[in-house]
N, C-alpha and C positions, 0 to 999 in steps of 0.2 A: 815630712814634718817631724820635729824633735819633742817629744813628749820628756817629762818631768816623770822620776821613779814613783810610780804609784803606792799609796799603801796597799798591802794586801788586805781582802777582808781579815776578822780575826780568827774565824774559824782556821783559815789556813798558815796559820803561824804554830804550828808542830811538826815534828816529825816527816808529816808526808807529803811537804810542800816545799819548793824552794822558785824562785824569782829568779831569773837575770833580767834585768832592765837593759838596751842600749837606746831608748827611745826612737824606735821604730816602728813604723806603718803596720807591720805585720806580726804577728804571732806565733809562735806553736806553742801546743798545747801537750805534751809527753805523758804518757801514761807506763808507767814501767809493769813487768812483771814480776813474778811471784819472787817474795823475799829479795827484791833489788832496792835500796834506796832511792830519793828523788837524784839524778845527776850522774850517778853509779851504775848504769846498767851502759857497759862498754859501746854499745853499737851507737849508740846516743851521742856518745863524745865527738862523732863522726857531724852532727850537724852543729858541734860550737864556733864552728870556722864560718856557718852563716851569717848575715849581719839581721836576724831576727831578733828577739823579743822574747823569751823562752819561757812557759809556765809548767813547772816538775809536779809530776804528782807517783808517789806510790801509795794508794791505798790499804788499810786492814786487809790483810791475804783472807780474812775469815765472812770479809763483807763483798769483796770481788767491784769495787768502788760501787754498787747500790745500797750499799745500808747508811745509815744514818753517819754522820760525823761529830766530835762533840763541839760545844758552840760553847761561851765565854758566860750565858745562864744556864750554863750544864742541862740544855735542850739537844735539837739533833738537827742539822739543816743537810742538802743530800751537793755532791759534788755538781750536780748538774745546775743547778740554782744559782748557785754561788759561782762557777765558771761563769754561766751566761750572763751575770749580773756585773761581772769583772770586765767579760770581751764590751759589753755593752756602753761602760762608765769611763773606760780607753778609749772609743770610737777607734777601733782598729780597721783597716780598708779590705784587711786580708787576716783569713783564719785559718790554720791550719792544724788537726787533730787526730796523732799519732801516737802508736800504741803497738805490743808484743805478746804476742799470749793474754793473760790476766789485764792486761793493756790495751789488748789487740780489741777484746768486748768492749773496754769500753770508750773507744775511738769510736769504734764502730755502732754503739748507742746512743752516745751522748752527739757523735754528730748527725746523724740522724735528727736530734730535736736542738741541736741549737745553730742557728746558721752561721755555715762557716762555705769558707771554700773550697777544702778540698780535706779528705779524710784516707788515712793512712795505716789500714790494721794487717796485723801479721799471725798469725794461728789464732785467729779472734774465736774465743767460745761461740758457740750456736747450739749447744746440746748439753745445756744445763744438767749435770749430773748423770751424763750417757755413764758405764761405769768402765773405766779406764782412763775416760779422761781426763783433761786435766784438773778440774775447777772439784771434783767429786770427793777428794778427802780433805778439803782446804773452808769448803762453804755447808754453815749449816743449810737445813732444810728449810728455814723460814730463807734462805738469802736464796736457795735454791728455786722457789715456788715466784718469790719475785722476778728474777732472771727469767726466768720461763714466760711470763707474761709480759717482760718487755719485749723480751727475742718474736713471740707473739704479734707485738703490734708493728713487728716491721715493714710487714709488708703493707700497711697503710702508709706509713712513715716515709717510707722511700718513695710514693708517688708523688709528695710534694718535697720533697731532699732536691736542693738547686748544687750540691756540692760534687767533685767530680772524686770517685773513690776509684782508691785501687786496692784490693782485696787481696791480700798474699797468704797461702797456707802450701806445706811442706810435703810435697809430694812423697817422699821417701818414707813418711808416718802414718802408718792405717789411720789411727785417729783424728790425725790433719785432714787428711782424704775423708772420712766421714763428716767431720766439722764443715768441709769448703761443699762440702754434696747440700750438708742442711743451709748453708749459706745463702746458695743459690736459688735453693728451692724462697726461702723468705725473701731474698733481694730482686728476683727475677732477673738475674746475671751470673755470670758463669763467673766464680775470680781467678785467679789467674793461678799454676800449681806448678812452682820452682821447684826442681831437684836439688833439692836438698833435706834435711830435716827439720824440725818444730822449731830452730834458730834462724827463721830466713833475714832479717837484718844482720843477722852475722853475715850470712851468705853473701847478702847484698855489697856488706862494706866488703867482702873478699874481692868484690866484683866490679860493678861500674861505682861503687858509694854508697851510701844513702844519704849523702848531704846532696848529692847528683839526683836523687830521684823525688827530693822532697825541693828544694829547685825548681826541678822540672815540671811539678806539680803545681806549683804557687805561681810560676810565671806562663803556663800556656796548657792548664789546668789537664793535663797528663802525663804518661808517661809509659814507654813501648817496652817491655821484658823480653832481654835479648833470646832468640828462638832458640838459642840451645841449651837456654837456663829453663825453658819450661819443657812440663811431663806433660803426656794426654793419657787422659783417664777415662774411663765410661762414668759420668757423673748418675745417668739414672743406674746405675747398678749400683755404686755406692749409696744413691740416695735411698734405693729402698732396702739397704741393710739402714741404714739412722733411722729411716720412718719407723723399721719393725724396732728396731732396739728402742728408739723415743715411746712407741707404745707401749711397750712392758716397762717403762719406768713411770711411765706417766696413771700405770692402771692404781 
């Protein structure tokens, strides 16, 4: 079915939003990482050869996409809202919500609560403010304390999540490998730990694509990480360095 160019809402007419229209059935929904523009974060470029529907977002690096946005009554409305009220006013058949780092959370939160069909994050935060990581010199503390209680309610969240994820973090990075430990522990799944570093969609486009694995994803809702691209790790040994490190951050 051939859909008409939507308006976007107004909030997303700045800076950290951008639209392609081809009026198509299906969606993605991109979340880029820190300091990348909407459309400009390279491995991205890799799924314009899709025939989707494409919605950009780079949010404030200082709000990590949960803090407020500003709205056209100089109010605050949150990305999550305003996505679901857009996928919702398209009747799209197929959603897909993908994301890198600073992207990678929030693929990985917002689809959690908004239905989509398959979600797509790559070094996705899980340890709001662990310190080394990523998100810890970029997010004040009020964005901090928030993050912390969404990451929180996931393991509620995922018991009714109908969406099929695949979870990618960079094995060759101590703090990926603590990130995908807390991961696991909230998601009750293990994700999946490519050799490589905290750029796994680069890795990927080096590899089989990532227009091939979001594809893959959208049409028979997975997709198999070739066995020589992934590491094995002892996940509870990492997890209980995060739990202990999550503790002294969190006293």
């Amino acid at each position: 079915m051939t859909r008409s160019a939507p308006r976007l809402p107004d909030a997303f007419d700045n800076e950290w939003c951008d639209f392609r229209c081809l009026g198509s059935d299906t969606l993605l929904v991109t979340f880029s990482p820190i300091n990348v523009a909407p459309g400009l974060f390279s491995p991205f470029k890799a799924i314009e050869r899709l025939d989707y529907d494409i919605l950009r977002f780079n949010g404030p690096n200082s709000q990590w996409y949960i803090g407020g946005i500003p709205t056209t009554d100089d109010g605050e409305d949150t990305f999550e809202r305003l996505i679901g009220q857009f996928i919702s006013s398209r009747g799209y058949e197929r959603v897909a919500l993908l994301g890198a780092s600073k992207g990678g959370f929030a693929a990985l939160d917002f689809g959690l609560r908004i239905p989509c069909q398959a979600i797509i994050a790559a070094g996705a935060e899980t340890l709001m403010g662990l310190k080394g990581a990523y998100a810890t010199n970029w997010v004040c503390e009020e964005r901090l304390a928030r993050g912390r209680r969404r990451i929180a309610e996931w393991p509620t969240l995922v018991q009714n999540c109908k969406a099929k994820k695949l979870i990618l973090y960079g094995g060759r990075t101590l703090v990926d490998r603590l990130l995908a430990a807390w991961a696991w522990k909230m998601l009750h799944e293990p994700p999946k730990i490519i050799a490589c570093d905290h750029q796994v969609f680069v890795h990927l486009n080096k590899t089989i694509g990532l227009a091939t694995v979001v594809s893959s994803m959208m049409a028979n809702g997975g997709f198999d990480v070739a066995r020589d691209d992934l590491m094995a790790i002892d996940p509870a040994d990492f997890l209980a360095r995060a739990e202990a490190r999550f503790a002294q951050l969190a006293r």
